[in-house]
C-alpha positions as CSV (number, residue, x, y, z in Angstrom):
1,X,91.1,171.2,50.8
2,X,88.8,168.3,50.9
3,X,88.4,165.3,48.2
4,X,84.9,166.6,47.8
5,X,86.4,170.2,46.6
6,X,89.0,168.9,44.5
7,X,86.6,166.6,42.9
8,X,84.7,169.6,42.4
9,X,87.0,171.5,40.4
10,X,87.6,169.0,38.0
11,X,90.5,167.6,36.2
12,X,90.8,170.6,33.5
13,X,91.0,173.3,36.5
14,X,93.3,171.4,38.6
15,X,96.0,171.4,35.9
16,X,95.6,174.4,34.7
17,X,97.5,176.3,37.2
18,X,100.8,173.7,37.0
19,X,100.3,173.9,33.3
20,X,100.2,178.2,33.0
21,X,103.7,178.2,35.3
22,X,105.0,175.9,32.6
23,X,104.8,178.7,30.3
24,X,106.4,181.3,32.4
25,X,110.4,180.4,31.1
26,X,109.1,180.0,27.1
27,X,107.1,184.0,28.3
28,X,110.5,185.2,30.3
29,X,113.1,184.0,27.4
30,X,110.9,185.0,24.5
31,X,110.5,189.0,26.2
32,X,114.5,188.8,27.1
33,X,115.5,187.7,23.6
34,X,112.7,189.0,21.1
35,X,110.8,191.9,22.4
36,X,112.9,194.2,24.3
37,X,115.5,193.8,22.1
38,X,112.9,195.1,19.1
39,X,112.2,198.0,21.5
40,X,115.5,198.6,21.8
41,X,116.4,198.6,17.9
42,X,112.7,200.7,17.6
43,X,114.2,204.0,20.1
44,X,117.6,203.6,18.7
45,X,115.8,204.6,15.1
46,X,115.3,208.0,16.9
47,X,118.6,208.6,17.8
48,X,122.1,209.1,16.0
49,X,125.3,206.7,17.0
50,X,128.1,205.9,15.5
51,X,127.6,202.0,17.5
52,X,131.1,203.8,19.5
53,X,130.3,207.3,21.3
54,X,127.1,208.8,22.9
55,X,123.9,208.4,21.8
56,X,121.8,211.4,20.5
57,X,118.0,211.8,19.9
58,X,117.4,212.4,16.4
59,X,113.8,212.7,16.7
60,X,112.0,211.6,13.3
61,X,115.5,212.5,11.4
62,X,116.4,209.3,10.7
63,X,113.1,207.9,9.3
64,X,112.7,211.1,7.0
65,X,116.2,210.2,5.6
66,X,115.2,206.2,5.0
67,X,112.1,207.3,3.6
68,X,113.9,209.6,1.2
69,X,116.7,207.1,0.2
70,X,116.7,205.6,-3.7
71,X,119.0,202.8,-1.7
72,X,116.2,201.5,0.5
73,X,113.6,201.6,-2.2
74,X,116.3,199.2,-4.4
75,X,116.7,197.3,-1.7
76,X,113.1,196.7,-0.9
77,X,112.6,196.0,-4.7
78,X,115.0,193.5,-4.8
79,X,114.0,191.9,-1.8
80,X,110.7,191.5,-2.9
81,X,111.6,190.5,-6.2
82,X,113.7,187.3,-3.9
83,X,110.8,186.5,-2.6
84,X,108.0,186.6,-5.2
85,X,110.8,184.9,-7.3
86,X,111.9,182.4,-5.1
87,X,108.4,181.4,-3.6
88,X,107.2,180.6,-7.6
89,X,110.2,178.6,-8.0
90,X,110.7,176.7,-4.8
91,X,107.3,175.3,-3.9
92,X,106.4,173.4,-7.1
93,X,109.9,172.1,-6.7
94,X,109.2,171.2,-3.4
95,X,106.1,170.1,-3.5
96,X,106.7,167.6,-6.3
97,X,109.8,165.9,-4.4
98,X,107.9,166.2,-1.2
99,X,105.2,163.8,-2.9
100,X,107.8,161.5,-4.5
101,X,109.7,161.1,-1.6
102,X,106.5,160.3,0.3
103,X,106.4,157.1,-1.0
104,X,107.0,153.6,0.3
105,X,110.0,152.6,-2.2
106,X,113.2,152.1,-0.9
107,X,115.1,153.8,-3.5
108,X,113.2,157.0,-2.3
109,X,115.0,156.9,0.7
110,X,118.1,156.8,-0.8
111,X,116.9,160.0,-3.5
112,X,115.6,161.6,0.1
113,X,118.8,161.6,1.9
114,X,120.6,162.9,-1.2
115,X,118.0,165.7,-1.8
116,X,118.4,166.9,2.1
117,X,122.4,167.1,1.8
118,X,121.9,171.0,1.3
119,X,120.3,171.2,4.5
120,X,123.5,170.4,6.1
121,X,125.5,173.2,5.0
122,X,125.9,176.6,6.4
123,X,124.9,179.6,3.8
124,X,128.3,181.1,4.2
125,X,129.5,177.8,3.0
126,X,127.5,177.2,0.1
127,X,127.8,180.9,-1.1
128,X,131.6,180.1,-1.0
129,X,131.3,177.0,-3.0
130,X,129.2,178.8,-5.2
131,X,131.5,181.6,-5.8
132,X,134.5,179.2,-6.4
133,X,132.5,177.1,-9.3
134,X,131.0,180.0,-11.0
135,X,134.3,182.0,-11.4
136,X,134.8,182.3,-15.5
137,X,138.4,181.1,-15.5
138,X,138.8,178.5,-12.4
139,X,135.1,176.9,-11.8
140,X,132.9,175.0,-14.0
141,X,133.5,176.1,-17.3
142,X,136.9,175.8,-17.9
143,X,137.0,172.4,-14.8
144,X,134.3,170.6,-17.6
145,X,135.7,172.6,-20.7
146,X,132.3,174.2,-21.4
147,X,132.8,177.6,-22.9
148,X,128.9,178.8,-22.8
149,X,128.6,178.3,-18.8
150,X,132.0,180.8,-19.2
151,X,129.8,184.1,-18.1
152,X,130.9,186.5,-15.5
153,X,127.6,185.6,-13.6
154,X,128.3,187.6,-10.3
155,X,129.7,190.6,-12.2
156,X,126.7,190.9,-14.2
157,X,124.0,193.4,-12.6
158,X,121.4,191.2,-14.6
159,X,123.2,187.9,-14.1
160,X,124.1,188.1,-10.4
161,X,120.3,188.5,-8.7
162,X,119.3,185.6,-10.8
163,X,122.4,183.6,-9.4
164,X,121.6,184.7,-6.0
165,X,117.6,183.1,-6.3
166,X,119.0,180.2,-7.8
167,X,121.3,179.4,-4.8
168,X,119.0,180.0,-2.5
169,X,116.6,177.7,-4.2
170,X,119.0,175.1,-4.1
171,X,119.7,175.4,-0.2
172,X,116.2,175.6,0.7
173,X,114.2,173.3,-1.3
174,X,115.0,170.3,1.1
175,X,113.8,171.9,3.6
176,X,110.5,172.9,2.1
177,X,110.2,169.1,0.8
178,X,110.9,168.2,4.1
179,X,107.8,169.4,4.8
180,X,106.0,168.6,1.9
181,X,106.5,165.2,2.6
182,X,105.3,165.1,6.1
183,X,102.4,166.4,4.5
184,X,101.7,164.1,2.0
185,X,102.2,161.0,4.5
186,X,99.2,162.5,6.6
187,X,97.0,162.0,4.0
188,X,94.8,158.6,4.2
189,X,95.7,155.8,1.5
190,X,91.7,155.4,1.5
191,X,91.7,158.7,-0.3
192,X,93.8,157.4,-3.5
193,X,92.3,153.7,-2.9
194,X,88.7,155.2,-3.6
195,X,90.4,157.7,-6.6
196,X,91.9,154.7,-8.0
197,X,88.4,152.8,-8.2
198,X,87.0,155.8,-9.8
199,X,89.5,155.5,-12.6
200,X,91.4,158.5,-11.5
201,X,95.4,158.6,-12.3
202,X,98.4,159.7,-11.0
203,X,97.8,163.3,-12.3
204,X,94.1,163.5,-11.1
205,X,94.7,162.3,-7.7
206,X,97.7,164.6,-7.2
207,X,95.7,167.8,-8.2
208,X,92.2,166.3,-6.8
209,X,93.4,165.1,-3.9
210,X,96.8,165.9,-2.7
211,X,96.7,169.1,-3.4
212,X,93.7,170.0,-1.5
213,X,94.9,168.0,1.6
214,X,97.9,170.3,1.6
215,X,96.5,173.4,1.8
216,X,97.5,174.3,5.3
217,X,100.8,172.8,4.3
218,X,101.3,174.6,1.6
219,X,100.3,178.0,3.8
220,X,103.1,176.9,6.5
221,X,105.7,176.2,4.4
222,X,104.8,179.5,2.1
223,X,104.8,181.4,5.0
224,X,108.2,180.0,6.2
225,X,109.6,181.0,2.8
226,X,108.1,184.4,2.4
227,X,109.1,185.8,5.7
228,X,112.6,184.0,5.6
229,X,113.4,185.9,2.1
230,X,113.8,189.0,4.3
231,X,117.0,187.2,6.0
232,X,119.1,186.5,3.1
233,X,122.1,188.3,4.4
234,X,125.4,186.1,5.0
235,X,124.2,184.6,1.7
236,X,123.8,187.4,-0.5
237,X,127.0,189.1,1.3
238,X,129.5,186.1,1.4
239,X,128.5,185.4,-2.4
240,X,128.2,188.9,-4.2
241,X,128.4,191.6,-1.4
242,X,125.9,193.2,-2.6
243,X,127.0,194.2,-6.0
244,X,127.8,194.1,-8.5
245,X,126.8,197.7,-8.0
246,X,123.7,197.6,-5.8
247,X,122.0,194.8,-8.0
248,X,122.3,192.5,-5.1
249,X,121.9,194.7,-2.0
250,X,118.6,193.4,-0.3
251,X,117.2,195.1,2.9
252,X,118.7,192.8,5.1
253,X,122.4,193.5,3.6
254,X,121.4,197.2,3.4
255,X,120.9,197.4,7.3
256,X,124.2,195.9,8.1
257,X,126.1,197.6,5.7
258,X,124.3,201.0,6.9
259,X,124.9,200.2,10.5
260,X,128.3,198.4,10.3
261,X,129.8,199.9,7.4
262,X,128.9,203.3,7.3
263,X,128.2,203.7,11.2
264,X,125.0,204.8,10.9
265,X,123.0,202.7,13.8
266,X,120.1,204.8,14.0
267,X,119.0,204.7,9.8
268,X,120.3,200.6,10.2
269,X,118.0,200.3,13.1
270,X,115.1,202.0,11.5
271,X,115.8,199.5,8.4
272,X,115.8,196.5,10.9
273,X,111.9,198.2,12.1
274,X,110.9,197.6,8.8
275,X,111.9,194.4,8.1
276,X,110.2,193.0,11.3
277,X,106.8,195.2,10.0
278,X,106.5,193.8,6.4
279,X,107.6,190.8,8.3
280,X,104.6,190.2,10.5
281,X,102.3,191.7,7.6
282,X,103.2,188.9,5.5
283,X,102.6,186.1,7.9
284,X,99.5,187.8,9.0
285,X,98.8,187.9,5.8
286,X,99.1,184.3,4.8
287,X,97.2,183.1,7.8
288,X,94.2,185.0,6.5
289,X,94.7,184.0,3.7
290,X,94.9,180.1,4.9
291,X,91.5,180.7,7.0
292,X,90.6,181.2,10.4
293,X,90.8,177.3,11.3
294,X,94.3,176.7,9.6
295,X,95.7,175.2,12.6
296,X,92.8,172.2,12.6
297,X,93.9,169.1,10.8
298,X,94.5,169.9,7.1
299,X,92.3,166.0,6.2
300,X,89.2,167.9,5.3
301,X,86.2,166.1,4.7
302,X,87.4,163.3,7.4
């Protein structure tokens, strides 16, 4: 090829080829660890193993039996009750320590580090911890000699979900203000500078201006937190198992103890379809609701 052709083709063409073969090892690893194993989970929904013997096809057997079971329908109630609960409680949380940890002080990067210390500890861990302060005769309330904190909050049916969204709030807020923070640094001093002149005070600029800047933010980390209340499980089963009851038993801890507990692979893998379905509806979902452009900046108006 001449210098004249290659000129010709210009310098977005002649990368693009290099650039596409890049791609290839992201394409072959995401197919080998993500799609066909969610094609294998979807055709072993149709069929009935014990996760031992043969497999059998089951036809639609399986998903007649989901659809029919007051188990799953608890366990989707509670999940969504997780998230809707957990989403109202984590993100004004979050946001406000993502926007006081945004700022320039240096005691705020002391506060920071301390606010991110959940962040690195393993679920199992913290459900442990959890488990061992909220006992009624060994943690907290008899440790600080406080007789009301003295409830038997993981053998309470109405007690032990709310202990469950409270833990997982306090894991996951750092990481959500993690975010926030990011966020809020993005935005252009000029902004408040221009606010302040105007008169406007702390209040008015957060909901005037920081606010608004966040909205794609606020979409990515909603999302994040949304679709990740579908994974609760060594949480929810290191902490309460569950119970007490089925008070606890989310979708995600319904699938393995279908699957592993009961031997039932083909209703656990039609569980495990589900959750990937609502899933994908929910971040689809968000990102319509964020707007066709909500991978642009999120400075509006700049």
């Amino acid at each position: 090829m001449s210098a004249g052709t290659t000129a010709a083709a210009g310098p977005g063409k002649g990368r693009t080829g290099p650039l596409a073969w890049l791609a290839i090892p992201a394409l072959v690893f995401f197919l080998a660890f993500a799609v066909l194993p969610l094609l294998g989970v979807l055709l072993l929904s149709f069929t009935t193993w014990d996760g031992i013997g043969a497999i059998s096809l089951a036809g639609l057997a399986n998903w007649f039996g989901i659809f029919t079971d007051p188990l799953m329908y608890n366990a989707l109630w509670l999940t969504l009750i997780i998230m809707v609960v957990s989403w109202l409680v984590q993100t004004p949380i979050s946001l406000l320590l993502g926007t006081f940890t945004a700022g320039n002080q240096k005691y705020r990067a002391l506060l920071a580090v301390l606010y991110f210390l959940p962040l690195l500890l393993s679920s199992a861990a913290i459900a442990i911890a959890y488990k061992a302060l909220l006992d009624p005769n060994f943690g907290l309330a008899e440790g600080l000699g406080l007789p009301v904190l003295a409830q038997d909050w993981l053998g309470r049916p109405e007690l032990a979900l709310f202990v469950v969204i409270f833990v997982i709030a306090w894991q996951f807020v750092p990481f959500h203000t993690l975010i926030y923070q990011g966020g809020v640094r993005q935005i252009p001093k000029s902004l408040y500078e221009a606010a302040e002149i105007d008169g406007a005070g702390r209040v008015k600029q957060f909901f005037f201006i920081t606010l608004p800047q966040l909205k794609y933010t606020i979409i990515t980390s909603s999302t994040l937190m949304v679709v990740g209340s579908l994974t609760y499980f060594d949480l929810v089963f290191v902490l309460t198992g569950g119970g007490p009851g089925n008070s606890t038993r989310i979708l995600a801890l319904d699938m393995y103890l279908k699957g592993f507990k009961a031997n039932l692979m083909g209703p656990a893998s039609a569980v495990a379809v589900i959750l990937v379905a609502i899933g994908l509806a929910l971040a689809l979902l968000l990102q319509r609701i964020g707007g066709k452009d909500n991978s642009g900046s999120q400075l509006e108006g700049l």
